[in-house]
Each structure stands twice: as structure tokens, then as C-alpha cells.
DSSP file (Angstrom, degrees, kcal/mol; ACC not computed):
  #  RESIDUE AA STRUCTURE BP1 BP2  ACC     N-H-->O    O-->H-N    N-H-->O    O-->H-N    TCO  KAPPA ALPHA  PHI   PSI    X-CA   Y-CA   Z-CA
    1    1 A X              0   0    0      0, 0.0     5,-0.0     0, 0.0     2,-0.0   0.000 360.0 360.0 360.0 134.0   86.2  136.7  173.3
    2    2 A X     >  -     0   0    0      1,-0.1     4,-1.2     2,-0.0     0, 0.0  -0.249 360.0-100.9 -86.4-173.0   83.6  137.1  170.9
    3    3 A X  T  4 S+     0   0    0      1,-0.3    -1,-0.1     2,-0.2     0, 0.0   0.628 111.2  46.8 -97.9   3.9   82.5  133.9  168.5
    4    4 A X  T  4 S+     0   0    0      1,-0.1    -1,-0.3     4,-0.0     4,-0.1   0.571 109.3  47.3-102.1 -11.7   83.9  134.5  165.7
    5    5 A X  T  4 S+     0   0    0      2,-0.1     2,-0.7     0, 0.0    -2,-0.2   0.742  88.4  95.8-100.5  -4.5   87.3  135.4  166.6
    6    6 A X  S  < S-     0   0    0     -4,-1.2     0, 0.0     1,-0.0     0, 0.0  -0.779  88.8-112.8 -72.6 121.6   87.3  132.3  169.0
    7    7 A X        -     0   0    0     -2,-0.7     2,-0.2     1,-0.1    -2,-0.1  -0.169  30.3-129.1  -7.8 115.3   89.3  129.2  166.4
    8    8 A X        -     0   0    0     -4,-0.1     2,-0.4     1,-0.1    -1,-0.1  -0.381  24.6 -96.6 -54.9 141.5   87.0  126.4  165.5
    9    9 A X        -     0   0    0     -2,-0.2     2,-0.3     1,-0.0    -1,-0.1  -0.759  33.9-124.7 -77.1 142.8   88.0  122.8  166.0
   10   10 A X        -     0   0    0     -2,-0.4     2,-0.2     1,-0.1    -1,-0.0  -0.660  20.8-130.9 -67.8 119.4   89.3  121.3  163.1
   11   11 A X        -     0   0    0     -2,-0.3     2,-0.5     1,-0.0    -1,-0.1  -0.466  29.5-137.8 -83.6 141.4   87.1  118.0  162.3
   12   12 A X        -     0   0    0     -2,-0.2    -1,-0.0     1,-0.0    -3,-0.0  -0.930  18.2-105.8-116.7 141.8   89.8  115.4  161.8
   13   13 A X        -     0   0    0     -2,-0.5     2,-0.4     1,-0.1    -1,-0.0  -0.160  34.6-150.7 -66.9 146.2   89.4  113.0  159.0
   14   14 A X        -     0   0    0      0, 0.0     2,-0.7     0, 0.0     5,-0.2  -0.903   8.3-143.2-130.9 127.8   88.4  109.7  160.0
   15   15 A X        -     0   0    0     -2,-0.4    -2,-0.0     1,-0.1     0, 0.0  -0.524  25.0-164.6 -84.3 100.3   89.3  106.6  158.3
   16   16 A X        -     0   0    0     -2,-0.7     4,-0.3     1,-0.1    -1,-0.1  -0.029  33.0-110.5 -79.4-169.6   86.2  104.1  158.6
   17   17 A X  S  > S+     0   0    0      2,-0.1     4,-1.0     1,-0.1     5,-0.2   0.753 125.5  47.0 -88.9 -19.8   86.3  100.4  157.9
   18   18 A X  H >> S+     0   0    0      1,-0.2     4,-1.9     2,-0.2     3,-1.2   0.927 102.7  53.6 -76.3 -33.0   84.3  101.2  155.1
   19   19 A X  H 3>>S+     0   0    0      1,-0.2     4,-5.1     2,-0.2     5,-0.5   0.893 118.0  47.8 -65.1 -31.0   86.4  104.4  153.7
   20   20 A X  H 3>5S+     0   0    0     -4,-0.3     4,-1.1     1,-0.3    -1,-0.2   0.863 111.6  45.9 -76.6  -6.3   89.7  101.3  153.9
   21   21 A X  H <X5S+     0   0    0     -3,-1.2     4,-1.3    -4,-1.0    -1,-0.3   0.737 112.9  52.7-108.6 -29.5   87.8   98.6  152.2
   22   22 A X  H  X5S+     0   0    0     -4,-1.9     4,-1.6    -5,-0.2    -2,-0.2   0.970 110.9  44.5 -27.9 -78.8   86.8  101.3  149.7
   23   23 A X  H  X5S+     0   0    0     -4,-5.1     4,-2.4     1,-0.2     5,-0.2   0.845 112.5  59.5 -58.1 -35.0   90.6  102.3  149.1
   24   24 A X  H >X<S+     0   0    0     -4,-1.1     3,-2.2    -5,-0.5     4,-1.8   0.977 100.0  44.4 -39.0 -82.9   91.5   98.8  148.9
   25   25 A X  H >X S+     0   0    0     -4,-1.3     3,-2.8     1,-0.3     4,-1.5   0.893 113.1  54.9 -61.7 -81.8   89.5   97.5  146.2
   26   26 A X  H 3X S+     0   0    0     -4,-1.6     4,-1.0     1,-0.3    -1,-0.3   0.545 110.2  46.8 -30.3 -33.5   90.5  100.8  144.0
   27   27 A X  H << S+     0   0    0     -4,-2.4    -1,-0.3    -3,-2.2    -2,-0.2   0.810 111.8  52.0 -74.1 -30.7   94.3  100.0  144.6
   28   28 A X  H XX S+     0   0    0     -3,-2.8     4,-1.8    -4,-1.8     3,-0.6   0.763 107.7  50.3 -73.9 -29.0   93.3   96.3  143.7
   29   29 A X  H >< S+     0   0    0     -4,-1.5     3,-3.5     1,-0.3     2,-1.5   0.511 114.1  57.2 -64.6 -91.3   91.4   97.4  139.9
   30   30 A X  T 3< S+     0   0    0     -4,-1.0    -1,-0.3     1,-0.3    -2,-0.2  -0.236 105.7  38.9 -63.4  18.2   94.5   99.2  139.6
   31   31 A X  T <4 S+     0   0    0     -2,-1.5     4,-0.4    -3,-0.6    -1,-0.3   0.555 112.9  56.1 -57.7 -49.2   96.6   96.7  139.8
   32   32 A X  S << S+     0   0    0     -3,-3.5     4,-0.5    -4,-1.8     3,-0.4   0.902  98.5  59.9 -66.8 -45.5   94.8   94.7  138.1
   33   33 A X  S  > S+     0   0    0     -5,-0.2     4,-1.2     1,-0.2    -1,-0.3   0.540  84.6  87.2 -64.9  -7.8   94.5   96.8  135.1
   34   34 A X  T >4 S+     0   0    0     -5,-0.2     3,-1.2     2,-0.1     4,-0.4   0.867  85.5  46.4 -34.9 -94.7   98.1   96.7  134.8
   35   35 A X  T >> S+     0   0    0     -3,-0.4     4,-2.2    -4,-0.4     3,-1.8   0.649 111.9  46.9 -73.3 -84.1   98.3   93.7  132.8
   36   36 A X  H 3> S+     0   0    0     -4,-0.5     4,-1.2     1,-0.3    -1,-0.3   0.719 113.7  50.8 -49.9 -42.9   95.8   94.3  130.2
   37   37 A X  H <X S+     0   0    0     -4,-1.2     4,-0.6    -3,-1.2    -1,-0.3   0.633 108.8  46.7 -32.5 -47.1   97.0   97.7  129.7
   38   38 A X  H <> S+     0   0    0     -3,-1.8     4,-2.3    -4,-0.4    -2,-0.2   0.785 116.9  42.5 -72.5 -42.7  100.6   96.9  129.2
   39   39 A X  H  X S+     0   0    0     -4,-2.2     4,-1.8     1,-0.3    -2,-0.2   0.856 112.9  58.5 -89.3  -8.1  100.0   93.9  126.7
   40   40 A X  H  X S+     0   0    0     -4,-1.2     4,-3.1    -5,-0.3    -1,-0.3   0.902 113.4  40.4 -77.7 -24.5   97.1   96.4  124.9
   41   41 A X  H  X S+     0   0    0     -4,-0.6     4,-0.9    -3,-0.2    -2,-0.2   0.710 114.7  47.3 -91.2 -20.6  100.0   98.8  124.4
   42   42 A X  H >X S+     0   0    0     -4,-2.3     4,-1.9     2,-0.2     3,-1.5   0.995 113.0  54.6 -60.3 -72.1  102.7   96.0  123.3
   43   43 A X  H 3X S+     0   0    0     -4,-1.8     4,-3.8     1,-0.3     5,-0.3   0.817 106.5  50.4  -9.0 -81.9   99.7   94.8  120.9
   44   44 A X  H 3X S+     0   0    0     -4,-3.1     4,-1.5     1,-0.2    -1,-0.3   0.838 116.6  38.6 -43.5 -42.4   99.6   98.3  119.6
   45   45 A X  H <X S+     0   0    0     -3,-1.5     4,-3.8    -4,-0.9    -2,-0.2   0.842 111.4  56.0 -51.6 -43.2  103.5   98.5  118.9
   46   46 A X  H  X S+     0   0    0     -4,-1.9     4,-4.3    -3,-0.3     5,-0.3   0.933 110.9  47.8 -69.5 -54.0  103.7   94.9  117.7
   47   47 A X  H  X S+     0   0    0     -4,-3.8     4,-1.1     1,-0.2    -1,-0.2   0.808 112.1  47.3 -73.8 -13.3  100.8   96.1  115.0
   48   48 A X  H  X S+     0   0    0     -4,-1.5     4,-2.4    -5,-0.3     5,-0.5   0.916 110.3  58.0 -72.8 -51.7  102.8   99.5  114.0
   49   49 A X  H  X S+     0   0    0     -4,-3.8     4,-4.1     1,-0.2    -2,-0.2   0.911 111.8  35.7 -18.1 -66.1  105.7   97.1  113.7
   50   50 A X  H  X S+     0   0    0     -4,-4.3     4,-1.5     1,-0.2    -1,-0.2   0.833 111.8  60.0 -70.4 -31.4  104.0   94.8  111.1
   51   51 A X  H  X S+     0   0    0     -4,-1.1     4,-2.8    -5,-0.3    -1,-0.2   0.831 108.8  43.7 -75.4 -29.4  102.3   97.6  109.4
   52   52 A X  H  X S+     0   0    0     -4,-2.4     4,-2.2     1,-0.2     5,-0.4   0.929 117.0  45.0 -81.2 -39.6  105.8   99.2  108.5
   53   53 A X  H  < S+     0   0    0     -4,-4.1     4,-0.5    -5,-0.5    -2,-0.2   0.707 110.6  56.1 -71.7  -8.3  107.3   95.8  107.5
   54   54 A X  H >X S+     0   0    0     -4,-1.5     4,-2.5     2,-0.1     3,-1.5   0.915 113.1  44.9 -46.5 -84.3  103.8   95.3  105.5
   55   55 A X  H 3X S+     0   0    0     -4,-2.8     4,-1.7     1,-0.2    -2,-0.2   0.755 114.4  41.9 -39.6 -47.4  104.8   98.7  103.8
   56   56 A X  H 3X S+     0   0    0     -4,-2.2     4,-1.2     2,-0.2    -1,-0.2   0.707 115.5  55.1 -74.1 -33.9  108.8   98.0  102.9
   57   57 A X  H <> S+     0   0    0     -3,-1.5     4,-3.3    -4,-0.5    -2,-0.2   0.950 106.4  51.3 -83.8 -44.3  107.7   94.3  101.8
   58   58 A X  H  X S+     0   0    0     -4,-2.5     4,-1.8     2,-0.2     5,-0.4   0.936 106.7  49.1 -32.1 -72.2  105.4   95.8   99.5
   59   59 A X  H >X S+     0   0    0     -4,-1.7     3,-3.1     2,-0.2     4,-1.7   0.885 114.1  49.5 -51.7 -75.7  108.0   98.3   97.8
   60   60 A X  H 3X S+     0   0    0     -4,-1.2     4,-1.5     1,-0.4     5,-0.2   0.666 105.5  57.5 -51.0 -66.1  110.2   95.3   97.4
   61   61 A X  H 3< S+     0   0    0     -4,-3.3    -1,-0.4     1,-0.3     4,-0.3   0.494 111.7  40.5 -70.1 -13.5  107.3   93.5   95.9
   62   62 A X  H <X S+     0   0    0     -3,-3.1     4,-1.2    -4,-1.8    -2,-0.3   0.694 111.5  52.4 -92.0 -31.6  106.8   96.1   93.0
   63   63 A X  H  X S+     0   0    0     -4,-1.7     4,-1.4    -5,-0.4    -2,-0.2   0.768 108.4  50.3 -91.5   0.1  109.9   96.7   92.3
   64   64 A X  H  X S+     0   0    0     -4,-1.5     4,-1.6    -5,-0.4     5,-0.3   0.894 113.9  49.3 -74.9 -46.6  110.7   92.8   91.8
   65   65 A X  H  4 S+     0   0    0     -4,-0.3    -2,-0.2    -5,-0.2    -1,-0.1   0.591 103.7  56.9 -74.7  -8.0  107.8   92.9   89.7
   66   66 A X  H >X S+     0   0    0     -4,-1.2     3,-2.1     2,-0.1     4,-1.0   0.886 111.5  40.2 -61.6 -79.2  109.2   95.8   88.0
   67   67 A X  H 3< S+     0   0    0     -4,-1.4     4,-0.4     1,-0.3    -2,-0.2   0.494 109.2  65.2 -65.1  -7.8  112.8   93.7   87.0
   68   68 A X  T 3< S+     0   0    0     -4,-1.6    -1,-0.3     2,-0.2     4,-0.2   0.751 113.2  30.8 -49.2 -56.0  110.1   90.6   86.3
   69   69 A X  T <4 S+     0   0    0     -3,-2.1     4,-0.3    -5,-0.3    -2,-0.2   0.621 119.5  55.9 -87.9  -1.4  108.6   93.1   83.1
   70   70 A X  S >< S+     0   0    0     -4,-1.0     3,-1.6     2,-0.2    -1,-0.3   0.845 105.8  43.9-109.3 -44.8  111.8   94.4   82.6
   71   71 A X  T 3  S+     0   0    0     -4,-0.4    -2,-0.2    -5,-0.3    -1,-0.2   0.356 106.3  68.0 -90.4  28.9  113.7   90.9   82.1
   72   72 A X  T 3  S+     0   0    0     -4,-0.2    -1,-0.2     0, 0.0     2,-0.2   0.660  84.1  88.1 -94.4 -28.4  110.6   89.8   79.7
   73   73 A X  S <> S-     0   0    0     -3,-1.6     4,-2.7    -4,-0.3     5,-0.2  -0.465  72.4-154.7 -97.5 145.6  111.8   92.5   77.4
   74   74 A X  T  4 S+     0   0    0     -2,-0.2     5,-0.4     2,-0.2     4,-0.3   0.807  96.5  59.2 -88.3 -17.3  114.7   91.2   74.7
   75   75 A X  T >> S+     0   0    0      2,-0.2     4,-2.6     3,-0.1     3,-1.2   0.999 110.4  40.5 -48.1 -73.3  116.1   94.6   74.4
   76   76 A X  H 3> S+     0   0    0      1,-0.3     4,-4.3     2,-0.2    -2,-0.2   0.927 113.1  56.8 -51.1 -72.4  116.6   94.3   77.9
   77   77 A X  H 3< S+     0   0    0     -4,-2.7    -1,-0.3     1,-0.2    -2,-0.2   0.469 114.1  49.4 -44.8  -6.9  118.0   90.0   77.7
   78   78 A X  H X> S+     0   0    0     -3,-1.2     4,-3.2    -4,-0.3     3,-0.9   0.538 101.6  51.9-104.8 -35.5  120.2   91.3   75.6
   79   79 A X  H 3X S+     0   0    0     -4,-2.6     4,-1.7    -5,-0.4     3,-0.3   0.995 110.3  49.1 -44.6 -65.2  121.6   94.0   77.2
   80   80 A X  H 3< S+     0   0    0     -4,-4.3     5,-0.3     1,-0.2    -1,-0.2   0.197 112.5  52.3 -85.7  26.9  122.4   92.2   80.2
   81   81 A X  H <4 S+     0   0    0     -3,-0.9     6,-1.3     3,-0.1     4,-0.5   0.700 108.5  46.3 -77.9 -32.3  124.0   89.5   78.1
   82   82 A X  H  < S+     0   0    0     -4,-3.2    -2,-0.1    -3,-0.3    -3,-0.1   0.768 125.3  35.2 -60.6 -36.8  126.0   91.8   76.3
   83   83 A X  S  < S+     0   0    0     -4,-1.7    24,-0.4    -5,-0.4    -3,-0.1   0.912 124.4  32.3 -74.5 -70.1  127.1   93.5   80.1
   84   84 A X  S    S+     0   0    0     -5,-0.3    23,-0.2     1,-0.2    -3,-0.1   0.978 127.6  28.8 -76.1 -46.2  127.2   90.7   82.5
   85   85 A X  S    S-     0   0    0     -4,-0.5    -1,-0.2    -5,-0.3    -3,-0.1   0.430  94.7-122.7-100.6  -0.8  128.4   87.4   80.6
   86   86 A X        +     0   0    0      1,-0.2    -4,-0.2    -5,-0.1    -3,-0.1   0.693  56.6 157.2  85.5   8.9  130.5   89.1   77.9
   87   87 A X        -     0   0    0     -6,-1.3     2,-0.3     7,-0.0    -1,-0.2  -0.265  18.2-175.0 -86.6 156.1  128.4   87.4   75.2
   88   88 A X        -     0   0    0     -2,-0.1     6,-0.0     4,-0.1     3,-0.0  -0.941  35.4 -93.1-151.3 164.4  127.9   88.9   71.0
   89   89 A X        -     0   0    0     -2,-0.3     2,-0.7     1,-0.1    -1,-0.0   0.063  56.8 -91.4 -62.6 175.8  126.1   88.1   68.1
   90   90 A X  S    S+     0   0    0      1,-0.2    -1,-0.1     3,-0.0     3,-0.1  -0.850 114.4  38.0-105.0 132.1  128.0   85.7   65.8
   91   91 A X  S    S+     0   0    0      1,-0.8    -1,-0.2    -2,-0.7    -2,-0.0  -0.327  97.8 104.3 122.6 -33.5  130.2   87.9   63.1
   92   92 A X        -     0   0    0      1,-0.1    -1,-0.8     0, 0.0     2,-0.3  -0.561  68.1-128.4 -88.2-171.4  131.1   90.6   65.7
   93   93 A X        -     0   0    0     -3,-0.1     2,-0.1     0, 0.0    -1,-0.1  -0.981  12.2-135.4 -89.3 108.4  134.2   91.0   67.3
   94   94 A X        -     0   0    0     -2,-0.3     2,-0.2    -8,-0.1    -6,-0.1  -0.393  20.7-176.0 -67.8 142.1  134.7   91.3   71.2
   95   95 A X        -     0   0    0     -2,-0.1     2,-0.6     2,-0.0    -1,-0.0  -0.951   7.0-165.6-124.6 140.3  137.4   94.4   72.9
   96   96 A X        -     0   0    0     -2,-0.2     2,-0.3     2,-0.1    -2,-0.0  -0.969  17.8-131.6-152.7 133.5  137.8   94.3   76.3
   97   97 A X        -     0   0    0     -2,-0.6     2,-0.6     1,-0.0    -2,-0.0  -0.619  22.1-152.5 -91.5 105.1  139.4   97.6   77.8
   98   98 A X        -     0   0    0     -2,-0.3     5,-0.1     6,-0.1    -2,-0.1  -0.859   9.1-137.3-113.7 115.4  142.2   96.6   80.1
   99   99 A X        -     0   0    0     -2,-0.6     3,-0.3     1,-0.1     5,-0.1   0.296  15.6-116.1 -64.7-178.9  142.9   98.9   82.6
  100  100 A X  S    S+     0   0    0      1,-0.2    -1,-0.1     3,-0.0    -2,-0.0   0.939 109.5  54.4 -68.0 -41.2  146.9   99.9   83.7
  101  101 A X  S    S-     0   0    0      1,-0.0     2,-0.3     2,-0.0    -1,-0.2   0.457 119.1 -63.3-100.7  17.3  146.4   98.8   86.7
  102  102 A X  S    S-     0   0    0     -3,-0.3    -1,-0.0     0, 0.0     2,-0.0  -0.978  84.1  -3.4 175.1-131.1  145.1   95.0   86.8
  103  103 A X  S    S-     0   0    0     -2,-0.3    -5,-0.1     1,-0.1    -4,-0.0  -0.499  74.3 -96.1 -73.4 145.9  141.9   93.2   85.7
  104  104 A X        -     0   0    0      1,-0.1     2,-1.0    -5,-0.1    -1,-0.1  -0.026  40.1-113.0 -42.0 158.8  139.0   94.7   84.2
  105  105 A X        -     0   0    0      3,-0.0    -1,-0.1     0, 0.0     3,-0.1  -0.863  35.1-124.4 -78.7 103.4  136.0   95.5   86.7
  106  106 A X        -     0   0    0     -2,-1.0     2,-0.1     1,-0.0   -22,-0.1  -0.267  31.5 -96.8 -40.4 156.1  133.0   93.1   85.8
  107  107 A X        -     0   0    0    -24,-0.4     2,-0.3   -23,-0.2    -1,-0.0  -0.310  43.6-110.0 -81.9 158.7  129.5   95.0   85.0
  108  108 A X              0   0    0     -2,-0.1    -1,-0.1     1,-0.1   -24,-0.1  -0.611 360.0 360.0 -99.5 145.2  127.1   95.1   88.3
  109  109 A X              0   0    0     -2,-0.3    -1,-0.1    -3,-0.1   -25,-0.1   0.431 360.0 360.0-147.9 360.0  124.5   92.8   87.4
């Protein structure tokens, strides 16, 4: 047999004390880095959370402050007297449309 066609030995890996104290400590960061990792990604959720309920309290808070400018106006104070509490000037005369089939519907107010 010539010396190339004779099979080499195969070097077999060998695990020192150092290669295990090595593998150790790398399984131990990652372990460790669990923890900070999970609550950095809660953190992040927690702050999308707030940022959408930030956003939605915000709409709310213009359009209150809409129906704030809107019940300043006497056009408007009168309207929804006229609507919701059934109220007139003095000298007119109130009609109130009673349907066939029971009580009026009150105005949404």
C-alpha cells in the first residue's frame, strides 16, 4: 500500500479541563442574560403599551376640549336646551309628536 491510499487516523477531539471550564462559564453568561433580557423586552412592551394609551387619551382630550368650545357657544346652549330638556322661549308654544306606538324617544344628549 502506497501512503496516500493508506486511511489516516482521525485525531479525536479531546475535552480538556480547560475547554469544560471554558463551556461552563459561557452556559452560565447565558443564563444569566436571561433575566435582563426578558424584563428589557417586557419594558419595551410595557412602553408600546403606554405610548398607545398616551395616543387614545389624547384624542379623547381634544375632542372634550372640542364639546368644552362647543358648549361656550349660546347657539349651541340653546340647542341642547331646546333638544334634551324640552325647554322654549316664553310666548311659544311646545308639540310633542307622539308616536302610535308608546312614548316619545328622548333626544341623545
Amino acid at each position: 500500500m502506497s501512503a496516500r491510499t493508506q486511511a489516516l487516523p482521525r485525531s479525536r477531539v479531546r475535552l480538556t479541563a480547560r475547554a469544560a471550564i471554558l463551556a461552563v462559564l459561557i452556559v452560565l453568561a447565558f443564563a444569566v442574560s436571561l433575566v435582563p433580557i426578558r424584563e428589557y423586552l417586557a419594558q419595551r412592551a410595557q412602553i408600546a403599551r403606554l405610548e398607545n394609551q398616551t395616543s387614545m387619551l389624547s384624542t379623547a382630550n381634544r375632542q372634550l376640549e372640542n364639546r368644552v368650545a362647543a358648549l361656550h357657544d349660546p347657539q349651541e346652549l340653546e340647542r341642547l336646551a331646546r333638544a334634551c330638556l324640552g325647554m322654549i322661549r316664553p310666548g311659544e308654544t311646545a308639540f310633542v309628536v307622539v308616536p302610535k306606538h308608546g312614548a316619545p324617544q328622548p333626544a341623545r344628549c
